[in-house]
N, C-alpha and C positions, 0 to 999 in steps of 0.2 A: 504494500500500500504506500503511495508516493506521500509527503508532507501535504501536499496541498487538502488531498479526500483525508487525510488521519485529522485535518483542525479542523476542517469542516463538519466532521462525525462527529469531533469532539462537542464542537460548537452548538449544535445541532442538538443533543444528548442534555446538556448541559442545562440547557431551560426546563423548567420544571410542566411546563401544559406542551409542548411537543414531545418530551418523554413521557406523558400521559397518553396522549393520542397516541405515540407508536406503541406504547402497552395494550391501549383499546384494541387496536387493527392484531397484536399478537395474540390476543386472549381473545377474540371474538370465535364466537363458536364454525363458522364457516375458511376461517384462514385468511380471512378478506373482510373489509366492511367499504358500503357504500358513504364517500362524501355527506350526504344527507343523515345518513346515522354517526355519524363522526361529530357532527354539530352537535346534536343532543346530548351527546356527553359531557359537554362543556360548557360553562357559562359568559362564553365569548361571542361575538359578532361574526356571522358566517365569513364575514370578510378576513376578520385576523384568523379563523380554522383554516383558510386557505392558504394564507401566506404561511402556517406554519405548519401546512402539507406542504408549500412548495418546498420550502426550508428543511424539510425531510427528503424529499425527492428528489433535490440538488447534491445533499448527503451521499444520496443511495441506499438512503435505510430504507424508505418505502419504494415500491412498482406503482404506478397511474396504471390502470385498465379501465377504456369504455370498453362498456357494453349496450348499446343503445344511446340513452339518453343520461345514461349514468355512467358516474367513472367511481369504480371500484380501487382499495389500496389492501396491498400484501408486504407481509413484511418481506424485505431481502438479508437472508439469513444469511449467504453468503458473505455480504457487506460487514455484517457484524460479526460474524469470525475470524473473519480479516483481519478487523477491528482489533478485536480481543486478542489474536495473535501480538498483532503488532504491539499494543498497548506491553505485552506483556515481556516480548522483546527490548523493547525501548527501556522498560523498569527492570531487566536484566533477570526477569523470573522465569528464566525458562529452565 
């Protein structure tokens, strides 16, 4: 993982209502939750859940999927292994 995506993950991880929402989309019973059920989790303005989906999907922690007229998010598990690797490399805990 290059420096650039390891601070952006960081970065990304760090705020406490975008680490909630990518806990939602992890625990949600389907592996996936739709934008519209993402809102209702939160007690924010559809507009900030957005920006901090996109702020996850810049990351690479979340996938966007339409479907229709809906756009669904999965988490990228890969991304956060990565992650976790590297995280663990860097703190020399391997």
């Amino acid at each position: 993982m290059d420096d650039r995506l390891f601070q952006k993950v960081a970065k990304a991880l760090s705020d406490p209502r975008r680490f909630g929402i990518l806990q939602t989309i992890a625990l949600s019973n389907q592996g996936k939750l739709c934008s519209g059920n993402i809102c209702e989790t939160v007690s924010v303005a559809q507009a900030t859940v957005s920006h901090h989906l996109k702020e996850l999907t810049e990351a690479d922690l979340i996938i966007p999927n339409s479907e229709g007229q809906f756009k669904y998010f999965t988490v990228n598990t890969e991304t956060i292994n990565d992650y976790l690797a590297e995280l663990k490399s860097r703190l020399n805990l391997e």
